[in-house]
PDB file of the backbone (N, CA, C, O) and the ligand in Angstrom, with CONECT records:
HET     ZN  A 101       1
ATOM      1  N   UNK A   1     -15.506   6.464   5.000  1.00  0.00           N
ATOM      2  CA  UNK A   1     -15.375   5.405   3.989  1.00  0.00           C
ATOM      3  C   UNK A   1     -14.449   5.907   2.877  1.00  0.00           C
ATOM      4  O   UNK A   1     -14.673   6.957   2.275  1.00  0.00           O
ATOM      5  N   UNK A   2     -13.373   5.093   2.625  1.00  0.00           N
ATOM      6  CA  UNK A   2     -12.486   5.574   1.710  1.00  0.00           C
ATOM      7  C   UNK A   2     -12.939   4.800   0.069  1.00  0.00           C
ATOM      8  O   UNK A   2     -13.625   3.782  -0.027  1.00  0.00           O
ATOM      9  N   UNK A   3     -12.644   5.199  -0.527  1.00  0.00           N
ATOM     10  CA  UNK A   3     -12.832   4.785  -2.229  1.00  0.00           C
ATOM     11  C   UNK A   3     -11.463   4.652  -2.910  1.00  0.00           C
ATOM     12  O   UNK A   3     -10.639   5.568  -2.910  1.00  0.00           O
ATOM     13  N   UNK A   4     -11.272   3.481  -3.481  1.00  0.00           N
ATOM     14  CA  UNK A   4     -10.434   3.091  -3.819  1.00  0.00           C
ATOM     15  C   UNK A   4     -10.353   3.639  -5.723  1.00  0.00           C
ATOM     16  O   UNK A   4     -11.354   3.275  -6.341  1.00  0.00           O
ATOM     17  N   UNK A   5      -9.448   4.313  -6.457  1.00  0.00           N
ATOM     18  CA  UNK A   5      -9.319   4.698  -7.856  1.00  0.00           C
ATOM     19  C   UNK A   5      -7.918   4.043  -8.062  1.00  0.00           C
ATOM     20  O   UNK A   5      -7.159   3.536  -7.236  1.00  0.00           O
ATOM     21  N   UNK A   6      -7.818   4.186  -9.238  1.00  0.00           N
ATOM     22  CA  UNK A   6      -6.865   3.422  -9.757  1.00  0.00           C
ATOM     23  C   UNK A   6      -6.235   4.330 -10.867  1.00  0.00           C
ATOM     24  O   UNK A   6      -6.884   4.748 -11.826  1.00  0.00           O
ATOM     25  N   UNK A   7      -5.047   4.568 -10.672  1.00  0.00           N
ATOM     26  CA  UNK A   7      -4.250   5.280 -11.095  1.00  0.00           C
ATOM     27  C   UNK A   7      -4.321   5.123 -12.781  1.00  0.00           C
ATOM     28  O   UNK A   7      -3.484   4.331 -13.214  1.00  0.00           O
ATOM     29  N   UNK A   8      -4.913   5.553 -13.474  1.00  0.00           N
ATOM     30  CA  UNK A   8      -4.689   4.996 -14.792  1.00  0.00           C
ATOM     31  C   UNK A   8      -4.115   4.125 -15.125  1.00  0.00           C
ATOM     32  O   UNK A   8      -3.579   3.532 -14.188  1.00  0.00           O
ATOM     33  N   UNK A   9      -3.903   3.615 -16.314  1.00  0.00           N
ATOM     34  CA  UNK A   9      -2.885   2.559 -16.981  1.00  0.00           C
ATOM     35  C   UNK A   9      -1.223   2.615 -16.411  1.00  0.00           C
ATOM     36  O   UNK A   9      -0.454   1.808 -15.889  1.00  0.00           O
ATOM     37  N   UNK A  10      -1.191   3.451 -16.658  1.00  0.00           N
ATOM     38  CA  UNK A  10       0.330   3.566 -15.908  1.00  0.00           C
ATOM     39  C   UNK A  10       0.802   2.734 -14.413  1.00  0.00           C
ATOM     40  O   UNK A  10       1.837   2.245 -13.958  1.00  0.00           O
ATOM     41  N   UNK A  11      -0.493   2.891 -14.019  1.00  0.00           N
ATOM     42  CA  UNK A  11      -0.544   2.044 -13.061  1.00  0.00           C
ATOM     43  C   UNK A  11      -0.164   0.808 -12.567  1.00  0.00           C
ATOM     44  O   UNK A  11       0.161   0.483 -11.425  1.00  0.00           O
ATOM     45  N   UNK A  12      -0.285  -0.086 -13.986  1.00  0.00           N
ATOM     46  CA  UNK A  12       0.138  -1.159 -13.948  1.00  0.00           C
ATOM     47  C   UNK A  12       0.945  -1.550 -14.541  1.00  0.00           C
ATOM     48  O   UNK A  12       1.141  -1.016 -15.632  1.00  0.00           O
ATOM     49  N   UNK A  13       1.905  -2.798 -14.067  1.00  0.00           N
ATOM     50  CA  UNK A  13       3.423  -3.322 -14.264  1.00  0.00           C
ATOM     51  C   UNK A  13       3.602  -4.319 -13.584  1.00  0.00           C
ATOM     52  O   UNK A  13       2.881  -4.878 -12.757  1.00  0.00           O
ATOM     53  N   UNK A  14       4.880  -4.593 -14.066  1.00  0.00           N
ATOM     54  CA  UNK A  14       5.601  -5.946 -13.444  1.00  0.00           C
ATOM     55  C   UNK A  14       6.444  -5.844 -12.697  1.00  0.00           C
ATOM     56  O   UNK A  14       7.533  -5.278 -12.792  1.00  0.00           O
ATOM     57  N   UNK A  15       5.927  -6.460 -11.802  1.00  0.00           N
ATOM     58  CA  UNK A  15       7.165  -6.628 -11.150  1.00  0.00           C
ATOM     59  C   UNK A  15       7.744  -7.556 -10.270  1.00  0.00           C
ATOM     60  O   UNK A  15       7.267  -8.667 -10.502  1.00  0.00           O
ATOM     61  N   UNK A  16       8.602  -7.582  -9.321  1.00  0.00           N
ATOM     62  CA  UNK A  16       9.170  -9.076  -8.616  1.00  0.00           C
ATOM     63  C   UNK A  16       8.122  -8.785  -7.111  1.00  0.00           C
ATOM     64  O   UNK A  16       8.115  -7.738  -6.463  1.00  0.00           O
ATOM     65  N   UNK A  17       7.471  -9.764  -6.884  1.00  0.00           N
ATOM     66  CA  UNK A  17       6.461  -9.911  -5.838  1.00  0.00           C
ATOM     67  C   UNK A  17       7.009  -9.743  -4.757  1.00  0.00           C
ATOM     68  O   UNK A  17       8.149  -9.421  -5.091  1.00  0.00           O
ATOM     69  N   UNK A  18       6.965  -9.742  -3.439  1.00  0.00           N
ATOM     70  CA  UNK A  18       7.623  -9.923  -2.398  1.00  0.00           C
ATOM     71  C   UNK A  18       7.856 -11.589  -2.020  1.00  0.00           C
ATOM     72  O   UNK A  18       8.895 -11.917  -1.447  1.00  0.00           O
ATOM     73  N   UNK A  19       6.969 -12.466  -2.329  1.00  0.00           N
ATOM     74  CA  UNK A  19       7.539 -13.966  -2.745  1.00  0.00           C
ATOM     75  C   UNK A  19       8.512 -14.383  -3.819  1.00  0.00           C
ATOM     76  O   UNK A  19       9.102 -15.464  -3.818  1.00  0.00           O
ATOM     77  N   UNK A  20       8.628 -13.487  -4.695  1.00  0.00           N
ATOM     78  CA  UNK A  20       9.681 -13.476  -6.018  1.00  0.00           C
ATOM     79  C   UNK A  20       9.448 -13.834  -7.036  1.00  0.00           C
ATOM     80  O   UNK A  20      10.232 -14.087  -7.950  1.00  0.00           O
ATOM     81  N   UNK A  21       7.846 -13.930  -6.998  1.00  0.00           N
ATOM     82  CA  UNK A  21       6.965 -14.519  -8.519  1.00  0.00           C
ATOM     83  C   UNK A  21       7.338 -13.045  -9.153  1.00  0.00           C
ATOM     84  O   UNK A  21       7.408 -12.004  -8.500  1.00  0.00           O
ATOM     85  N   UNK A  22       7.476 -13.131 -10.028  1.00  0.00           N
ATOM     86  CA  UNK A  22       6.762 -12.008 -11.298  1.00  0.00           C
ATOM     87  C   UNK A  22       5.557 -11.884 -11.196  1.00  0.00           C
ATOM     88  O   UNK A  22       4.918 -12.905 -10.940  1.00  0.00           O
ATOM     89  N   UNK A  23       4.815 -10.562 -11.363  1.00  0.00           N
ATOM     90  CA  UNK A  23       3.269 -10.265 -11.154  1.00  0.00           C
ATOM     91  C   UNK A  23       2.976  -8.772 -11.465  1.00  0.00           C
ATOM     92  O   UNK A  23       3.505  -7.700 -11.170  1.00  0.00           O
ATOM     93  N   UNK A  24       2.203  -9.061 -11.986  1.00  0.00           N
ATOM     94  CA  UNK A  24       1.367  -7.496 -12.321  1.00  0.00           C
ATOM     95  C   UNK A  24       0.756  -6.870 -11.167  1.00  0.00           C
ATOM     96  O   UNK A  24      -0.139  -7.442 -10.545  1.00  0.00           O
ATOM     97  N   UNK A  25       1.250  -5.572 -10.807  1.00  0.00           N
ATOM     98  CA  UNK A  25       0.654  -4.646  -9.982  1.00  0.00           C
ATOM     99  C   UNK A  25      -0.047  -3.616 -10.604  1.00  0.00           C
ATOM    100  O   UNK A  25       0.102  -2.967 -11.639  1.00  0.00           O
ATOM    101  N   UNK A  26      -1.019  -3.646  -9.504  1.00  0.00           N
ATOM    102  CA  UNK A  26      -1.908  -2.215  -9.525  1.00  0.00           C
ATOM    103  C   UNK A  26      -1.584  -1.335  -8.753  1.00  0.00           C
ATOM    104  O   UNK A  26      -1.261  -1.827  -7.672  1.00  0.00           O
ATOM    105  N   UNK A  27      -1.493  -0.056  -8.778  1.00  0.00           N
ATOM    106  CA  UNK A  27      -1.445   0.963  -7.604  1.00  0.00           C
ATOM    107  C   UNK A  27      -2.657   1.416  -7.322  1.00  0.00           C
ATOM    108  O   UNK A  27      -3.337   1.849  -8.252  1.00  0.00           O
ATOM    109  N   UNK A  28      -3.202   1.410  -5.930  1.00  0.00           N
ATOM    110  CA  UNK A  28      -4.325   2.447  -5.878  1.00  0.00           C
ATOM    111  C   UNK A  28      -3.545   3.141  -4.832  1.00  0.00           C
ATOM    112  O   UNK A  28      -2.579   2.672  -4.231  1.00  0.00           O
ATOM    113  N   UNK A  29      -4.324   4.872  -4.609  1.00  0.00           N
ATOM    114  CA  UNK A  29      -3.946   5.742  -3.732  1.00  0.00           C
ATOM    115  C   UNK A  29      -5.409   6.209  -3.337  1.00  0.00           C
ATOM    116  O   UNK A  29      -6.460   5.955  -3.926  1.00  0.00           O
ATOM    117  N   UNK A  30      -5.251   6.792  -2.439  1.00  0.00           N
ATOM    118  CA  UNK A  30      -6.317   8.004  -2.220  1.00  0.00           C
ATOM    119  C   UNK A  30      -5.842   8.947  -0.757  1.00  0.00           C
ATOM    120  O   UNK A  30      -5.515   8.586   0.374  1.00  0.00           O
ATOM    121  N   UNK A  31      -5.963  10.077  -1.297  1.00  0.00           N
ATOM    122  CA  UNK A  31      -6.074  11.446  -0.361  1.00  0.00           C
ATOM    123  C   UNK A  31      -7.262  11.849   0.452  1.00  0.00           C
ATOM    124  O   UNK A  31      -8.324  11.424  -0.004  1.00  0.00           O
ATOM    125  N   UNK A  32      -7.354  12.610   1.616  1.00  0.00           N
ATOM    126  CA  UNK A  32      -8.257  13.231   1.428  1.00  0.00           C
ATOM    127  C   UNK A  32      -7.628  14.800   1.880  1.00  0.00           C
ATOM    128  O   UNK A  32      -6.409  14.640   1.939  1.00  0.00           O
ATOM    129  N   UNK A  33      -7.865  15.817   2.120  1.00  0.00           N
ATOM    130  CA  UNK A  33      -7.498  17.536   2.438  1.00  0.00           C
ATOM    131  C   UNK A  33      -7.029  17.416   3.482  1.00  0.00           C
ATOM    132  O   UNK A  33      -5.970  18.039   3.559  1.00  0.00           O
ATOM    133  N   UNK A  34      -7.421  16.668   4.778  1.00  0.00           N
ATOM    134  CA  UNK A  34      -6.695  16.711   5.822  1.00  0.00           C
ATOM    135  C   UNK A  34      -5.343  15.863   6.128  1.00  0.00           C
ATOM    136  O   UNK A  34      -4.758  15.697   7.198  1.00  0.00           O
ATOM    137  N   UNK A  35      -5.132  15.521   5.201  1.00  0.00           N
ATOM    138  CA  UNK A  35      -3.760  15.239   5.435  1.00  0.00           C
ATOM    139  C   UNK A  35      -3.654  13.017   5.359  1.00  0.00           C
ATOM    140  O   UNK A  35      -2.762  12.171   5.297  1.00  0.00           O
ATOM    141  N   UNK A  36      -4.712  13.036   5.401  1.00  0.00           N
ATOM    142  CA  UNK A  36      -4.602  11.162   5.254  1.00  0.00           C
ATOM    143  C   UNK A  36      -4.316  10.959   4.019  1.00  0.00           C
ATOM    144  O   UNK A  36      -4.630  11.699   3.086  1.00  0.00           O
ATOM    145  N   UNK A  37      -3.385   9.407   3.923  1.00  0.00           N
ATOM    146  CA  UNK A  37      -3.293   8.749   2.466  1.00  0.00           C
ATOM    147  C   UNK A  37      -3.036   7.523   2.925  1.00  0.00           C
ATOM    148  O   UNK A  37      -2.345   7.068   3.837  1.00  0.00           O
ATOM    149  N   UNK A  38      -4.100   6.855   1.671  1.00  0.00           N
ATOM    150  CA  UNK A  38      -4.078   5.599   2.025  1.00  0.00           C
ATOM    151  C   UNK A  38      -3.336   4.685   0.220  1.00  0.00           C
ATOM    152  O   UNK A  38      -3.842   4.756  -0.900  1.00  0.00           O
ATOM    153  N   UNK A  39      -2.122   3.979   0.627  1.00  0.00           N
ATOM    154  CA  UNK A  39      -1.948   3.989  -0.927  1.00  0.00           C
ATOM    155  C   UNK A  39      -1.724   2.184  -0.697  1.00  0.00           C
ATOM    156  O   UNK A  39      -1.326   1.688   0.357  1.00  0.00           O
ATOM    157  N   UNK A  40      -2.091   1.393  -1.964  1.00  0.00           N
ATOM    158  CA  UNK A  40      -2.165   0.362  -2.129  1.00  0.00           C
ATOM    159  C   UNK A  40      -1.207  -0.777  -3.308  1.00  0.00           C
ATOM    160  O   UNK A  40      -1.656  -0.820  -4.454  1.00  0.00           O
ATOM    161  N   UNK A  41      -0.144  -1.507  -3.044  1.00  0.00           N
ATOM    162  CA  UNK A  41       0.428  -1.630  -4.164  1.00  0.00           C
ATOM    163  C   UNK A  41      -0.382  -3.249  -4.220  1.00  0.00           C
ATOM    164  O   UNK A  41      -0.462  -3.981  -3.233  1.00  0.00           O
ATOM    165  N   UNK A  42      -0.773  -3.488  -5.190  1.00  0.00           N
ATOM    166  CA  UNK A  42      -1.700  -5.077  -5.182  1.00  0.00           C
ATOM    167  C   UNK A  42      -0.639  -5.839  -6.481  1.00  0.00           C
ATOM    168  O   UNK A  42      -0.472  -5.512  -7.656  1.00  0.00           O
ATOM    169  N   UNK A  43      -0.137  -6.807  -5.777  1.00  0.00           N
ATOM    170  CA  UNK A  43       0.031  -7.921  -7.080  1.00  0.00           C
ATOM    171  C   UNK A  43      -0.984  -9.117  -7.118  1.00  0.00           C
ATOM    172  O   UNK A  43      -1.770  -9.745  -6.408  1.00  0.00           O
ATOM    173  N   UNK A  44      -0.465  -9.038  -8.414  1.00  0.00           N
ATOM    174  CA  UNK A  44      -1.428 -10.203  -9.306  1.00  0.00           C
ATOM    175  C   UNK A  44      -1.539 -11.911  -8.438  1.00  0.00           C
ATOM    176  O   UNK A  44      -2.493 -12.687  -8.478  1.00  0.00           O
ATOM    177  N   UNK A  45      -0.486 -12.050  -7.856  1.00  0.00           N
ATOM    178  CA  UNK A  45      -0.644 -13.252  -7.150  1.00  0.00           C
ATOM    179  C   UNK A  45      -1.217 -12.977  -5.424  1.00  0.00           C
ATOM    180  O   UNK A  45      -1.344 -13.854  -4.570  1.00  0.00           O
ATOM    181  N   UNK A  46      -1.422 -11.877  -5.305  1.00  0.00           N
ATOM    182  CA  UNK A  46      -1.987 -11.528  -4.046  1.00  0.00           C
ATOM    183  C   UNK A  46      -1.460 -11.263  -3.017  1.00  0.00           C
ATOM    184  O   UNK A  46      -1.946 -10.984  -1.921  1.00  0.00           O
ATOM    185  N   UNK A  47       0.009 -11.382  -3.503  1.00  0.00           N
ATOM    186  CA  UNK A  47       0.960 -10.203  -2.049  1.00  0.00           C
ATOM    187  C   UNK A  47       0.390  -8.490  -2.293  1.00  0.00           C
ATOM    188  O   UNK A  47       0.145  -8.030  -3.408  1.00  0.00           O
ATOM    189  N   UNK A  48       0.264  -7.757  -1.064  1.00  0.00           N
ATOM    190  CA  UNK A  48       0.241  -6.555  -1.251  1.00  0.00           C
ATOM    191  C   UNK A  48       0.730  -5.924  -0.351  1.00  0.00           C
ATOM    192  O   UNK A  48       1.152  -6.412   0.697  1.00  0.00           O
ATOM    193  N   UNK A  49       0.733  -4.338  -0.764  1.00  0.00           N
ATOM    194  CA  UNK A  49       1.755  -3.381  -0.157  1.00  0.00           C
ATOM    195  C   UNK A  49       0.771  -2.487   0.255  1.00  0.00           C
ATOM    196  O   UNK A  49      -0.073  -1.916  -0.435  1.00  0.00           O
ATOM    197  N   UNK A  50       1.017  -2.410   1.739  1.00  0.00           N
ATOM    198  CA  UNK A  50      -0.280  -1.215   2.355  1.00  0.00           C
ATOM    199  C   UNK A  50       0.378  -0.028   3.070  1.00  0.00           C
ATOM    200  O   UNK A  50       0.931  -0.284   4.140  1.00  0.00           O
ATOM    201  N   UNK A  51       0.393   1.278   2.611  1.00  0.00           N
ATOM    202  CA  UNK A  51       0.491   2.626   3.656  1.00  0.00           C
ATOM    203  C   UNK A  51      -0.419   3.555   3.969  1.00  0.00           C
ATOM    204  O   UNK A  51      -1.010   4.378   3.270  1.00  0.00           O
ATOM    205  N   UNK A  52      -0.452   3.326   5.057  1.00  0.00           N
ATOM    206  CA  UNK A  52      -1.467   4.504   5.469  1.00  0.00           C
ATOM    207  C   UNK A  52      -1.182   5.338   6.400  1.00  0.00           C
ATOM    208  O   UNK A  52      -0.708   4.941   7.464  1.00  0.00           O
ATOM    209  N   UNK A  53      -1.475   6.900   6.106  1.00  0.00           N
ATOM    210  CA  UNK A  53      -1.122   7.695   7.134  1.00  0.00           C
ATOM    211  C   UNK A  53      -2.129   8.241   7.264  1.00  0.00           C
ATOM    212  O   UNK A  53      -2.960   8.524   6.402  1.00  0.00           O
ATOM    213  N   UNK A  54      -2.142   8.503   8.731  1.00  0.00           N
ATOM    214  CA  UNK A  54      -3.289   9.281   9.246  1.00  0.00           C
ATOM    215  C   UNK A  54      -3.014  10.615   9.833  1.00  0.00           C
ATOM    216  O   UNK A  54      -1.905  11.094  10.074  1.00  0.00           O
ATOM    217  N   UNK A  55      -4.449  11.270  10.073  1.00  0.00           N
ATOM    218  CA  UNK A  55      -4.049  12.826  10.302  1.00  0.00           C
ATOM    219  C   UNK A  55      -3.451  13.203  11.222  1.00  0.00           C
ATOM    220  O   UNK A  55      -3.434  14.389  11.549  1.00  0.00           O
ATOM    221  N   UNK A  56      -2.822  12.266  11.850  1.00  0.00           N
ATOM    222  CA  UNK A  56      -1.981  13.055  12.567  1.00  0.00           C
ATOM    223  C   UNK A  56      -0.414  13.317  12.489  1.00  0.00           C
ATOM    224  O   UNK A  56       0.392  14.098  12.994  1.00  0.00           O
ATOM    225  N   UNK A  57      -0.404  11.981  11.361  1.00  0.00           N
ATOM    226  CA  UNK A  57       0.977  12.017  10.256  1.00  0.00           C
ATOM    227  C   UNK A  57       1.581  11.030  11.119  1.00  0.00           C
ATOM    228  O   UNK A  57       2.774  11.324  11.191  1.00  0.00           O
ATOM    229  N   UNK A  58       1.347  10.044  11.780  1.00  0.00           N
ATOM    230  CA  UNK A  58       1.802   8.775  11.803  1.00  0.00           C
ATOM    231  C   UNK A  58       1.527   7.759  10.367  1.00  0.00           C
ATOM    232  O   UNK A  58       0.875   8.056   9.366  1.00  0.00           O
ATOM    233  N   UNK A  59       2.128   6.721  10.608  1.00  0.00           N
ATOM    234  CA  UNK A  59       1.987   5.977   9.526  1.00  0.00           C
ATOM    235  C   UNK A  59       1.696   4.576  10.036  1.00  0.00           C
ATOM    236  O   UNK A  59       1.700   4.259  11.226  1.00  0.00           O
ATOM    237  N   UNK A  60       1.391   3.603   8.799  1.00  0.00           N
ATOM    238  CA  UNK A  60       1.671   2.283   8.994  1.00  0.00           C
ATOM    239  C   UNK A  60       2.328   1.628   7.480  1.00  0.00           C
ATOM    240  O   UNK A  60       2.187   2.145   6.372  1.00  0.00           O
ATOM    241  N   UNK A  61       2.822   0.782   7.687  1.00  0.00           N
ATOM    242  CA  UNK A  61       3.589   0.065   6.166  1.00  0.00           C
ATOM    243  C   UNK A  61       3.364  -1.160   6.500  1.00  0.00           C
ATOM    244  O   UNK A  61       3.872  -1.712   7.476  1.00  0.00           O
ATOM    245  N   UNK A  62       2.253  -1.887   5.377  1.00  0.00           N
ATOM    246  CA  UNK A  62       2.813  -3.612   6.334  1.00  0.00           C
ATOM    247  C   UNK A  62       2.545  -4.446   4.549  1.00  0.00           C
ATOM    248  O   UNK A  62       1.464  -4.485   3.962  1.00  0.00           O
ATOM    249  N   UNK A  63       3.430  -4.828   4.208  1.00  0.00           N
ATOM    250  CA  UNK A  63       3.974  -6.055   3.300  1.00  0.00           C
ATOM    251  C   UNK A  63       3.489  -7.154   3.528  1.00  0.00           C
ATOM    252  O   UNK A  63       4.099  -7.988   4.196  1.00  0.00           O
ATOM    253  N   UNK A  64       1.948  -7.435   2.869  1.00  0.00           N
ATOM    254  CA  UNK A  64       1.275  -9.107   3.303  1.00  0.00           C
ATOM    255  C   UNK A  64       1.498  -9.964   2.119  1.00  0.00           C
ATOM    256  O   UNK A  64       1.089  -9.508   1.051  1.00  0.00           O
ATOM    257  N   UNK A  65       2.038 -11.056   2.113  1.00  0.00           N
ATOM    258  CA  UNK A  65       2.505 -11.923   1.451  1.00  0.00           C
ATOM    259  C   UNK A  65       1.223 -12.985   0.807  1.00  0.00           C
ATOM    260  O   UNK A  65       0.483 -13.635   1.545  1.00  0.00           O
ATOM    261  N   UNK A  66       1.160 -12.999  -0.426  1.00  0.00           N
ATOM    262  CA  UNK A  66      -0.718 -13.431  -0.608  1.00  0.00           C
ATOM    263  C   UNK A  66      -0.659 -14.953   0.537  1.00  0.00           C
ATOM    264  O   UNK A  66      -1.752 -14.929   1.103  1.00  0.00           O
ATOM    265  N   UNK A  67      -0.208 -15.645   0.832  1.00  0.00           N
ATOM    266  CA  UNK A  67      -0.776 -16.448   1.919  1.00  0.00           C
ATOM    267  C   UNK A  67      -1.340 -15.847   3.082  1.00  0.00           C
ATOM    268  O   UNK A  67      -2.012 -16.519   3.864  1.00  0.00           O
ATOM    269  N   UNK A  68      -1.128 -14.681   3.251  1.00  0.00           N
ATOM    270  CA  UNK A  68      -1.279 -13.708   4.447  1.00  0.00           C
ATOM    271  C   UNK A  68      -0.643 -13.288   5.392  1.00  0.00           C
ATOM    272  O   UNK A  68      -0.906 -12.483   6.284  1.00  0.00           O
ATOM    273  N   UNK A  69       0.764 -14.257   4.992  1.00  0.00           N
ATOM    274  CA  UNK A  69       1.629 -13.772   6.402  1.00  0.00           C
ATOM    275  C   UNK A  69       2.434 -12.398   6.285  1.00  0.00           C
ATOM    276  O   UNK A  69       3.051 -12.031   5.285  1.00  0.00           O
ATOM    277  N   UNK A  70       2.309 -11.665   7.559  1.00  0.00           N
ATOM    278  CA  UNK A  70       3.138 -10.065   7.308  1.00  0.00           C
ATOM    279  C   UNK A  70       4.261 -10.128   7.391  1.00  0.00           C
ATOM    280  O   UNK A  70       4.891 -10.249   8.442  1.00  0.00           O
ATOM    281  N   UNK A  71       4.811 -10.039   6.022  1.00  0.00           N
ATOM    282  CA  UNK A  71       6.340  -9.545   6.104  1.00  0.00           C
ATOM    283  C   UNK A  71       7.258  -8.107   6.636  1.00  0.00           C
ATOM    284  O   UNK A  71       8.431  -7.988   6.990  1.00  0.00           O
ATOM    285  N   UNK A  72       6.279  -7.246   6.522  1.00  0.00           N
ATOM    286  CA  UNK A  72       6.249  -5.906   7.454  1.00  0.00           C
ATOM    287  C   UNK A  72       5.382  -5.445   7.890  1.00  0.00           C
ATOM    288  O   UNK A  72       4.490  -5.177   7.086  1.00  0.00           O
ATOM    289  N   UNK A  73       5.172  -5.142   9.153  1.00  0.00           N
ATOM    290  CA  UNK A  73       4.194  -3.966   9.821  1.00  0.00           C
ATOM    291  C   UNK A  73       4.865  -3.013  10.976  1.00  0.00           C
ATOM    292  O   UNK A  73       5.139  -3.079  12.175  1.00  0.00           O
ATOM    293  N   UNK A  74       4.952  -2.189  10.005  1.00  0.00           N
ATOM    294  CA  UNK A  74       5.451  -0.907  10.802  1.00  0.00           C
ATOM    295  C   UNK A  74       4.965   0.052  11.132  1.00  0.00           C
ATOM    296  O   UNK A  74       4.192   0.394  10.238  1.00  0.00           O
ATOM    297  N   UNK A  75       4.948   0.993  12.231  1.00  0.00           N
ATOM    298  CA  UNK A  75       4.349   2.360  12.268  1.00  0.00           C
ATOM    299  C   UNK A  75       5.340   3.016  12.844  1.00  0.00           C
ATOM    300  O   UNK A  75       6.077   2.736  13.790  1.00  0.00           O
ATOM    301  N   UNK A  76       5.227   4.243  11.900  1.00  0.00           N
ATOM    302  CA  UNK A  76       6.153   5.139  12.230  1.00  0.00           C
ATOM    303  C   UNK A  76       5.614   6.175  13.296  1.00  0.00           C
ATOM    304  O   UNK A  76       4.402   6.382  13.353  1.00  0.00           O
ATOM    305  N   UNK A  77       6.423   6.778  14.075  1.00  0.00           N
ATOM    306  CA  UNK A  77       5.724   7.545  15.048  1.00  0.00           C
ATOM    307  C   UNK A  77       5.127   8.846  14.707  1.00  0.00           C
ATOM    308  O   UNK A  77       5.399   9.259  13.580  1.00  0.00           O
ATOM    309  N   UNK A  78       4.342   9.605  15.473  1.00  0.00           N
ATOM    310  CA  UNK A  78       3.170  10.814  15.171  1.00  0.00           C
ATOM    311  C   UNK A  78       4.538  11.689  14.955  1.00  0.00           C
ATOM    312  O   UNK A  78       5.707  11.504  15.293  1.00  0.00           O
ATOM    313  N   UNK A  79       3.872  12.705  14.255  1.00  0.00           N
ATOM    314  CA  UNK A  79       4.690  13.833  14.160  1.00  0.00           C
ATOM    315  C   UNK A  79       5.269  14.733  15.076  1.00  0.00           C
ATOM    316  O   UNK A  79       4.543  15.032  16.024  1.00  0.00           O
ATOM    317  N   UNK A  80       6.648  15.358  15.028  1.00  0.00           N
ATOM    318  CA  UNK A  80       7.087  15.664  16.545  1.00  0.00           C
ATOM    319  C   UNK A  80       7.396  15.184  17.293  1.00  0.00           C
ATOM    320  O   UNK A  80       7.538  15.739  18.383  1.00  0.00           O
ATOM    321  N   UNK A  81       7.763  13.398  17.017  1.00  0.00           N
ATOM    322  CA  UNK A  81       7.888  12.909  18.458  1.00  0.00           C
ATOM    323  C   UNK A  81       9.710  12.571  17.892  1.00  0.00           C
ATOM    324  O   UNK A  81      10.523  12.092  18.682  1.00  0.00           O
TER     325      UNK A  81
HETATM  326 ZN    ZN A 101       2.853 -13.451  -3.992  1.00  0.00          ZN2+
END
């Protein structure tokens, strides 16, 4: 179970949405020792920005647009390949 923190104040800003509203983002991140990160960019109108890598150092990136449709979902391949 991951836990979501929130980067202090700094954290938050404006910026151009991936729909092109203006909107306040939050960043959340979280680590853990073995090598996962899960980081979160949230705007205020409900598009968000998701990466997550897992321990084996693949990734995923996917850009959901607050209606829900994915504007990106990517995974990058495991490490070494
Ligand atoms: Zn939006």
């Amino acid at each position: 179970m991951i836990h979501l923190r929130c980067w202090g104040g700094r954290s938050v800003m404006t910026e151009n949405a991936p729909c092109g509203k203006q909107a306040r983002t939050h960043w959340y991140r979280d680590t853990d020792d073995d090598g996962l990160i899960l980081e979160n960019l949230i705007y205020a109108c409900g598009c968000r920005y998701v990466y997550h890598q897992f321990h084996d150092g693949s990734g995923r990136a996917r850009l959901i647009r607050h209606d829900g449709k994915a504007l990106i979902d990517e995974r990058s391949p495991e490490r070494g390949e």
